[in-house]
Legacy VTK file of the C-alpha trace (Angstrom):
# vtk DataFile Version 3.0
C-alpha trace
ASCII
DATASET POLYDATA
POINTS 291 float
55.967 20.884 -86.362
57.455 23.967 -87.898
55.595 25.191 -90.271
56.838 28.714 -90.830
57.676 29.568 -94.611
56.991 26.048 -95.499
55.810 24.801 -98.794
53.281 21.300 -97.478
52.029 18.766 -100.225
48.637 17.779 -99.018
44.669 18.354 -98.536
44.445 21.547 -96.601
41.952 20.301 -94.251
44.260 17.649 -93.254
46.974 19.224 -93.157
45.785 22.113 -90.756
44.618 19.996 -88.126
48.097 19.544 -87.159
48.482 23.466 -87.119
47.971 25.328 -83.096
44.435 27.356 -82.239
45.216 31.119 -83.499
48.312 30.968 -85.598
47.992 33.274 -88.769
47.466 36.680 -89.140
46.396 36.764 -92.909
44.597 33.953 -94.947
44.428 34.821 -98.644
43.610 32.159 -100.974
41.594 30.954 -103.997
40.470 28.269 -103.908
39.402 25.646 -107.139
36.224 27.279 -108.684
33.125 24.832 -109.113
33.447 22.493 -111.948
37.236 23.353 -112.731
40.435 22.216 -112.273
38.564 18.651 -112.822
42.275 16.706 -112.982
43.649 18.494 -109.529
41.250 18.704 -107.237
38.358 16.836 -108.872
36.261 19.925 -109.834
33.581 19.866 -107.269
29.965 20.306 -108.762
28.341 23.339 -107.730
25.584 21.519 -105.446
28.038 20.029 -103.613
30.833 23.082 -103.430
29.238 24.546 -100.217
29.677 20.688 -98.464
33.026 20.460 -99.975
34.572 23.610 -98.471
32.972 24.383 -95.327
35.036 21.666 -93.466
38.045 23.792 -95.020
36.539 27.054 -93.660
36.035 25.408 -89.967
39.895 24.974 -89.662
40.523 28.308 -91.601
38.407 29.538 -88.186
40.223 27.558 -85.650
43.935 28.735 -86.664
43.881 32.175 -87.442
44.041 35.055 -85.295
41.510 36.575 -83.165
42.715 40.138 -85.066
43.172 38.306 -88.351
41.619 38.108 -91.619
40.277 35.809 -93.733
40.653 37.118 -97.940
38.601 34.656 -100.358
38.675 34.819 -103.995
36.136 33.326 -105.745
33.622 33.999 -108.395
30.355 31.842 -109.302
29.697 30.223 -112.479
27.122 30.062 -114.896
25.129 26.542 -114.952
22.244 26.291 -117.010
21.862 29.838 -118.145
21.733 31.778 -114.894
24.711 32.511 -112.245
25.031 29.668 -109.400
24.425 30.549 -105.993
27.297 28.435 -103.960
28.718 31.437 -103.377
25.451 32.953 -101.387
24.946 30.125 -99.823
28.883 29.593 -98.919
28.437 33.380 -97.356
25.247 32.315 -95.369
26.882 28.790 -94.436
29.682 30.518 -93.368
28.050 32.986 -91.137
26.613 30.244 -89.319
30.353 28.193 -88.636
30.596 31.706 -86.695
32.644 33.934 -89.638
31.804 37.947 -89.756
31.175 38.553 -93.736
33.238 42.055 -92.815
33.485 43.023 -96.195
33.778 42.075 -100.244
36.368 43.759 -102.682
36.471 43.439 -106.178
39.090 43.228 -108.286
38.696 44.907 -111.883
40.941 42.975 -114.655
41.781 45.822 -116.398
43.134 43.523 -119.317
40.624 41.688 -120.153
40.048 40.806 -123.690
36.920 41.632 -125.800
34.375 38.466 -126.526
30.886 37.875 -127.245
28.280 35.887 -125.848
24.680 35.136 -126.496
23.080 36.477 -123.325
25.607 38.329 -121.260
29.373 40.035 -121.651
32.192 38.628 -120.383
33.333 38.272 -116.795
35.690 41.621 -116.443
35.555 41.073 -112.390
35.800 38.330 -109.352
35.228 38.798 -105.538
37.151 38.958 -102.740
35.573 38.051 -99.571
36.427 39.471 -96.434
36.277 37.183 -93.184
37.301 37.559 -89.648
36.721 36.375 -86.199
36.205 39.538 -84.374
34.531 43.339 -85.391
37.927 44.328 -83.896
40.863 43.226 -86.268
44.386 44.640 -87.910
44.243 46.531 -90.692
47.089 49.099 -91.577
45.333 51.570 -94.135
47.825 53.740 -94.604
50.006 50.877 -96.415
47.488 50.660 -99.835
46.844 54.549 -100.063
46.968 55.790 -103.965
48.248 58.836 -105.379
45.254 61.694 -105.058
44.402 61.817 -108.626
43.583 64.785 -111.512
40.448 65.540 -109.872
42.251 67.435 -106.412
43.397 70.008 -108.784
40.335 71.516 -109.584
38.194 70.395 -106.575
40.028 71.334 -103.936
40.729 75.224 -105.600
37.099 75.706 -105.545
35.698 74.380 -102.755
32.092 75.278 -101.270
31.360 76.022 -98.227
29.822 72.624 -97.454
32.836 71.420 -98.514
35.037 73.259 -95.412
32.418 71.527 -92.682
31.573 67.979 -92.275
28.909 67.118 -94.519
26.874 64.256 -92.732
24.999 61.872 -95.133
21.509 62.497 -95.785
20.674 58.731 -95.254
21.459 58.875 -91.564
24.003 56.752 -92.224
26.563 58.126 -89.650
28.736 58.717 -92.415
29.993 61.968 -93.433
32.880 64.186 -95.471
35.051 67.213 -95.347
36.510 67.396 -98.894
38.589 70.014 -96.871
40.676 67.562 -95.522
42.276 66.672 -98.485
44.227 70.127 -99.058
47.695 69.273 -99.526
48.032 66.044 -99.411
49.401 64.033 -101.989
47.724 60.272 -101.403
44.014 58.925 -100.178
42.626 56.019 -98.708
41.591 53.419 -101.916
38.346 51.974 -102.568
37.122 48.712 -102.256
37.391 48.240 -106.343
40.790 46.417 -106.897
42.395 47.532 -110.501
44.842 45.115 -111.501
45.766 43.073 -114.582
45.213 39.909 -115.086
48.737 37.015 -114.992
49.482 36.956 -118.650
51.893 33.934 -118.058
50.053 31.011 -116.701
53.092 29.739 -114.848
52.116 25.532 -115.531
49.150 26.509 -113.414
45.239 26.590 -114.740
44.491 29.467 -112.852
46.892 32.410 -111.720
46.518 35.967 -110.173
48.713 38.542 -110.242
51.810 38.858 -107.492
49.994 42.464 -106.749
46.739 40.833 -105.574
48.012 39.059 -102.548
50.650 41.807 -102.069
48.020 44.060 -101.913
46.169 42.164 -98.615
48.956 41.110 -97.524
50.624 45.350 -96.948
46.608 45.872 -95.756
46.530 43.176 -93.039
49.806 42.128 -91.712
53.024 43.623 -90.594
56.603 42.473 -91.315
57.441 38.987 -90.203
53.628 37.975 -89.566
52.604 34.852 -90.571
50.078 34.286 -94.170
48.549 31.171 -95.120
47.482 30.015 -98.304
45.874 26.715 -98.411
45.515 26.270 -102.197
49.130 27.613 -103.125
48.919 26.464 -106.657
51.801 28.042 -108.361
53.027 29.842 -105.368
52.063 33.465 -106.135
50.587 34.638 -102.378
54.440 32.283 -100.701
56.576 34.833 -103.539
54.500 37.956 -102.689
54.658 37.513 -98.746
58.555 36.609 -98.708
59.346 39.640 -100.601
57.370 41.850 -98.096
59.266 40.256 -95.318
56.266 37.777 -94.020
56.719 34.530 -93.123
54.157 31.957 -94.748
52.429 28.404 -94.919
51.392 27.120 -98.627
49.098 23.904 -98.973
48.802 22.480 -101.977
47.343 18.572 -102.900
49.496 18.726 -106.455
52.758 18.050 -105.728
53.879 19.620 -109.425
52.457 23.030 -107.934
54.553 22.308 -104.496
57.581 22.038 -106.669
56.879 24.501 -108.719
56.080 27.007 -106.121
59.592 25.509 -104.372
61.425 26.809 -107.505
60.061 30.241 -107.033
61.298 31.202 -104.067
64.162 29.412 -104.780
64.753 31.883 -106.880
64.312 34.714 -104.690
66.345 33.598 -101.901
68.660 30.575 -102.791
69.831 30.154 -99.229
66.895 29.942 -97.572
65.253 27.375 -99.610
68.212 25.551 -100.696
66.557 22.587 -98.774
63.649 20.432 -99.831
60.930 22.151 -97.733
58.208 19.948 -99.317
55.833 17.915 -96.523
53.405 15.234 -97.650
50.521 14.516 -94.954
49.983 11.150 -96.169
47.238 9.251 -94.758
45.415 10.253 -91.820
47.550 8.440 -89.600
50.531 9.508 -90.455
52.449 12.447 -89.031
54.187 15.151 -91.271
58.237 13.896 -93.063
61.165 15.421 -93.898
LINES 1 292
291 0 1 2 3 4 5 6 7 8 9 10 11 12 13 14 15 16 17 18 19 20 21 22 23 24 25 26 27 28 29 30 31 32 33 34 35 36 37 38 39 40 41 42 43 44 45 46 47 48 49 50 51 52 53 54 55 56 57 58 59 60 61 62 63 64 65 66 67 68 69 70 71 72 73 74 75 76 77 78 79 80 81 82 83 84 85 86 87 88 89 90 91 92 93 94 95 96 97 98 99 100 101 102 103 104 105 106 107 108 109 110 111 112 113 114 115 116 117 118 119 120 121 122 123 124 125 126 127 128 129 130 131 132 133 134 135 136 137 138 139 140 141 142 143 144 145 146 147 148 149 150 151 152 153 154 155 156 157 158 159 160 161 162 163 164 165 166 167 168 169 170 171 172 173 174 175 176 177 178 179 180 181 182 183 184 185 186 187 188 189 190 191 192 193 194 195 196 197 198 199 200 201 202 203 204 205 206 207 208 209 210 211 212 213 214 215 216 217 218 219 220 221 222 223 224 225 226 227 228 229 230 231 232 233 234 235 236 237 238 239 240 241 242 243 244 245 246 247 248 249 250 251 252 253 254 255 256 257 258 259 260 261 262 263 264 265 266 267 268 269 270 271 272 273 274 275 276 277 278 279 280 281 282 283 284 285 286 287 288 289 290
């Protein structure tokens, strides 16, 4: 089956088992949050969210990359007064299907809107989970640097002389610094705080992110004409951000409204190339993938 940049009505768990051991380099997705998105997907109760998505996260496993990476967004929910722990326990459960919990970014929503609630302010943040197979993975760096900021103009004219050496950290960590380094240069590496604004337009879609959140992973783990995979592609945002950066991609979706929609979107970005209907539906079991 070819599945390269390939929009694919159906349940992602299905639909993957028809996909080859090792075959993406980037999975970015976000998946339906517990309790949500109740008319799409059925909006899986919190006890049961672990159940629900770990036999998503065993084919997640099987077809990407032994150098790939696995980018979750998610954020728990607040059930009787106190945050839900799916997400811990998705981490632990996780761990055990044989994932390395390599890292977790969050992404600031720098537009968020003042509210107030009766025991706790509201949610200016989510996670992004970092997966992958191996210690040993891709990751290009140098593609998500930022500009060096206000502070180099002062801080680098005055440095100490701790400053000019490697300072090692005191925790006996293994980590260290040379602010040194920094002297005439114009960009540094990022942190693992995302700033980004929120989707203002919902796009006929419950739940959207930004085009620079997946573009963002997508520059830090892949290289032109890799392959990404999104297996809840909703309105198409991570299929848009990796065809503009020259990847090639897979989007799953079980609403075929979001297929079409997401169809119309690149439609619009390259005419030619998606002048065809590219939309699959699994069907049963059974049945093999259609034209």
């Amino acid at each position: 089956m070819d599945f390269f940049n390939k929009i694919i009505q159906g349940d992602c768990e299905k639909v993957l088992r028809e996909i080859p051991d090792n075959s993406f380099d980037l999975i970015f997705t976000s998946p339906p949050y517990a309790d949500q998105r109740s008319n799409t997907y059925g909006g899986i109760k919190p006890d049961a969210y672990v159940d629900w998505f770990l036999p998503k996260t065993k084919q997640f496993l099987r077809v990407l990359k032994p150098t790939g990476t696995f980018i979750l967004n998610i954020k728990e929910r607040v059930v009787n007064g106190e945050r839900h722990i799916y997400v811990i326990d998705l981490i632990l459960r996780m761990r055990e299907q044989g994932w390395l919990w390599t890292e977790e970014f969050i992404w600031h929503k720098k537009n968020s809107y003042p509210g107030k609630w009766p025991n706790r302010f509201r949610d200016s943040w989510e996670r992004l989970l970092q997966f992958n197979k191996n210690r040993q993975f891709n990751m290009y760096q140098e593609e998500v640097m930022v500009p060096i900021g206000e502070w180099a103009k002062t801080r680098l004219n005055n440095l100490s002389e701790t400053d000019k050496i490697r300072d090692t950290s005191k925790a006996e960590s293994g980590f260290g610094k040379k602010v040194a380094n920094w002297i005439g240069r114009d960009k540094v590496y990022p942190t693992n705080v995302i700033h980004m604004a929120t989707e203002c337009s919902n796009r006929n879609h419950s739940a959207v992110f930004p085009e620079d959140l997946p573009s963002w992973f997508i520059k830090l783990f892949t290289k032109q004409n890799e392959l990404v995979l999104d297996p809840f592609i909703g309105s198409g945002t991570t299929a848009v951000a990796a065809k503009k950066l020259k990847r090639n991609f897979l989007g799953i979706d079980i609403n075929n409204d979001y297929c079409q929609l997401t169809q119309e979107r690149l439609f619009q970005i390259q005419p030619r190339l998606f002048e065809e209907h590219t939309i699959y539906d699994t069907g049963s079991d059974d049945e093999s993938f259609r034209h």
